[in-house]
N, C-alpha and C positions, 0 to 999 in steps of 0.2 A: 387314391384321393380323388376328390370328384372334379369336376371341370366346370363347376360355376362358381360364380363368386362368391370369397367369406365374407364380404363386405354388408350381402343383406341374405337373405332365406334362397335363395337361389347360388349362388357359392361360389368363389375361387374361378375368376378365367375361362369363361366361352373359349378353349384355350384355341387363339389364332396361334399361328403353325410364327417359330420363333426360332431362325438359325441362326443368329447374327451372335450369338457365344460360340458356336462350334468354327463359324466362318471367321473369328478373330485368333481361334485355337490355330485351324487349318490352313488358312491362308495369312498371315503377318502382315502383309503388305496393305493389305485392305486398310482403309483408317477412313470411318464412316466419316469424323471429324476435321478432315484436309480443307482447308481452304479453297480448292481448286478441284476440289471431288464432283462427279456428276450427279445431277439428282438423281437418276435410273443407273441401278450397278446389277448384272448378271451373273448368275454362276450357271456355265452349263455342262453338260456332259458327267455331269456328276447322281452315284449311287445316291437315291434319296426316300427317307422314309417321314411319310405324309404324318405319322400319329397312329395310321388306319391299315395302311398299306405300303409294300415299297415299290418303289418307282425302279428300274432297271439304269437307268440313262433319262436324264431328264434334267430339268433347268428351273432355276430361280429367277426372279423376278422383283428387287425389289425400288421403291420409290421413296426415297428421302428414309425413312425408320419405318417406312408400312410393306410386306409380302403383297405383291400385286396378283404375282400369275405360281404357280406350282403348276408341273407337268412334264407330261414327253409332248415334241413338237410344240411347246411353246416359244413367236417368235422373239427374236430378239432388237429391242426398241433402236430407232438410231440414236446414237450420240449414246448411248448408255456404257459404261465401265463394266468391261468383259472379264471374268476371272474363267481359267481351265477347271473344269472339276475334276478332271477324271483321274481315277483311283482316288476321289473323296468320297466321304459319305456325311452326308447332312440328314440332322437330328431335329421336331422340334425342340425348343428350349425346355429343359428339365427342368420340374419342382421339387424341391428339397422342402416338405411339411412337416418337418419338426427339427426347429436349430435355435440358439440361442445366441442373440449377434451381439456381442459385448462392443464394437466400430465398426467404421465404415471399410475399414480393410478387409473384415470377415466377406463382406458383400463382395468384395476383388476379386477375393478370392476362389468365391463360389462360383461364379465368371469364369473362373479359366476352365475351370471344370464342365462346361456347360449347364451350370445350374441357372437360369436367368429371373427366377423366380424363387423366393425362402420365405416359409412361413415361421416366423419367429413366437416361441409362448411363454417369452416374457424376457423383459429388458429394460433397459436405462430410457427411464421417457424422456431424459432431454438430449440424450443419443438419440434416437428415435424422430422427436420433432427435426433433430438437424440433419438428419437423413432423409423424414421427407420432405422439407425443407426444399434440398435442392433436388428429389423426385418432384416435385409439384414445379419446380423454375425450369426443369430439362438441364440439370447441371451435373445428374449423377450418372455420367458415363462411366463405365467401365467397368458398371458394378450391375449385382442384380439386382431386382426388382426388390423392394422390402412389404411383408405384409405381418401384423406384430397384435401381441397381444397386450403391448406394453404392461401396466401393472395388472398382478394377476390378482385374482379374489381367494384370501386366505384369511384364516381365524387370526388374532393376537396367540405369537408365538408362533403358527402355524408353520407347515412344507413352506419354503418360499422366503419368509423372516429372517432366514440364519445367512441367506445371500444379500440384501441387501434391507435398509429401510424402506417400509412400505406403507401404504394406510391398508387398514385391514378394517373388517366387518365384523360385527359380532350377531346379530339378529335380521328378523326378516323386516323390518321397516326400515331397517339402510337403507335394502338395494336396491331400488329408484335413483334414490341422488350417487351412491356407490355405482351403478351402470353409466348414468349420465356423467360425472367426474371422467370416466374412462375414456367415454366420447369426442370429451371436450378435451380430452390429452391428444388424443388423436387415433386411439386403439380402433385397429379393423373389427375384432370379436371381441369376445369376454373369456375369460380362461377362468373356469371355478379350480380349485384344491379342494379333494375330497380323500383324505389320506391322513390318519392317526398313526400311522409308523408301526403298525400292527406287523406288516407283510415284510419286515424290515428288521424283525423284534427292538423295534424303541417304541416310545411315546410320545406325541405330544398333541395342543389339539388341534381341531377340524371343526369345519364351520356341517352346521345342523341341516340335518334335507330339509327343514321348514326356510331355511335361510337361502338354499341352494334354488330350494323351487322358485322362493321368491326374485332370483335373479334372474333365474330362466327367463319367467315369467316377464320381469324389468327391461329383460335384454329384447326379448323380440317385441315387445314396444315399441320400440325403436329397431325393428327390422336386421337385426345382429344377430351372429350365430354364437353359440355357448356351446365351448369345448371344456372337456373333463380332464384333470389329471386325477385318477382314481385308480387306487393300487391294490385291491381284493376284489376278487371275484360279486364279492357283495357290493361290494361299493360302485361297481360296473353296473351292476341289476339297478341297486338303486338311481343311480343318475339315469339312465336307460329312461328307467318308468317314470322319473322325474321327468322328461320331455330335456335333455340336454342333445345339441344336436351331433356331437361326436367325441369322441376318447382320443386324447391326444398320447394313451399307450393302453395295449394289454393288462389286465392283472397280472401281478405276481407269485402270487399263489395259485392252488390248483389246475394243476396246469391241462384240464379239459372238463369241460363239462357241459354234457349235449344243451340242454334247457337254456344254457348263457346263448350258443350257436341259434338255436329257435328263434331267443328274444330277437339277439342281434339281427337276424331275418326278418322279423316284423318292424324292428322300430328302424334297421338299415341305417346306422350312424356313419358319419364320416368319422376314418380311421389315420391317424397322424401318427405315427409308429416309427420310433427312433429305438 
């Protein structure tokens, strides 16, 4: 997955280095939250790996919720809260890019595991606003980070319909106000369905690449990235050349085909793969 923000054409997290799921795994006693906690908390002498590289023996640094310092020989601040590290090993925080959060406990959960980040590609929009709710007031401790496709873009009837009620699109002159609706819910990206249940041997329908272009199209208007669920080989080429900016899975059929490998090299999608 890439390391810029899904939020605009640049993608998903400038990713700053993120220990603070592993140091609540590793260390219990820690509680960023204490009343009487110091601004500046330490972790030193602990195995650490930067993202890039590992650190042998080397120290944390952080100040209120921000990583100040990372290194060996880094010193340590006075008055700062000392934690031992050694024999730990700190992580940045893991992204988990393809999940689907039905509450806010899913987010807890992905926490303990050092997941501090979840790209969700599709969910309950009034879960959603009340999750970022309290991500935008600073009140969702203990959870990770949410980043959501809320409602996805499907035909009547379409993948997606049979989980919950949705609005769906039928043609390319929706999807202007069908992108912007999503906006206005709160949706980081746009999630298209591109899947006739072909690869599945069912049927049912799927919205038109004249419809799909047109949200692409709708989407980066407004500086949004446009992720595919598209379940054949074709359907992958297609959104490909349609300018969609990633697959949020493989096809399910044919299981290699150099030419797919080529495109994929030219057009360089981001890959969400569950």
């Amino acid at each position: 997955m890439s390391e810029e923000s899904i939020q605009n054409p640049t993608f998903l997290l400038k990713s700053t280095l993120v220990f603070v799921a592993l140091m609540i795994c590793l260390f219990p006693s820690y509680s960023a939250s204490s009343k009487n906690a110091l601004s500046k908390t330490v972790i030193k002498n602990a195995r650490i790996f930067d993202g890039e590289k590992i650190i042998p023996v080397g120290t944390v640094v952080f100040d209120k919720n921000a990583i100040t310092e990372v290194g060996q020989n880094v010193p340590i601040p006075d008055r700062a809260k000392v934690i031992e590290g050694r024999g730990r090993t700190l992580l940045p925080g893991l992204i988990d890019s393809h999940v689907h959060i039905w509450d806010a406990e899913n987010l807890k959960q992905s926490l303990v595991f050092g997941v501090t980040t979840v790209v969700d590609m599709s969910m309950n929009i009034n879960i959603m606003a009340k999750i970022k709710k309290m991500q935008s007031s600073g009140k969702a401790h203990g959870m990770a980070h949410l980043l959501s496709a809320g409602t996805l873009a499907t035909a009547p009837g379409g993948h997606g319909t049979q989980l919950i009620t949705i609005p769906t699109i039928t043609k390319p002159e929706e999807a202007q106000a069908f992108v912007e609706a999503r906006i206005a819910e709160g949706s980081d990206f746009i999630k298209i369905i591109y899947d006739n249940g072909s690869a599945y041997s069912m049927s049912y329908p799927t919205l038109s690449l004249a419809t799909i272009s047109a949200l692409i199209e709708a989407a980066h208007r407004r500086e949004k990235l446009v992720i595919s669920h598209a379940a054949t080989l074709q359907n992958c080429i297609d959104v490909l050349e349609a300018g969609v900016d990633g697959l949020a899975h493989l096809y399910f059929n044919n299981a290699f085909d150099p030419e797919f490998g080529r495109l994929a090299a030219q057009k360089r999608p981001l890959l969400f793969l569950h």
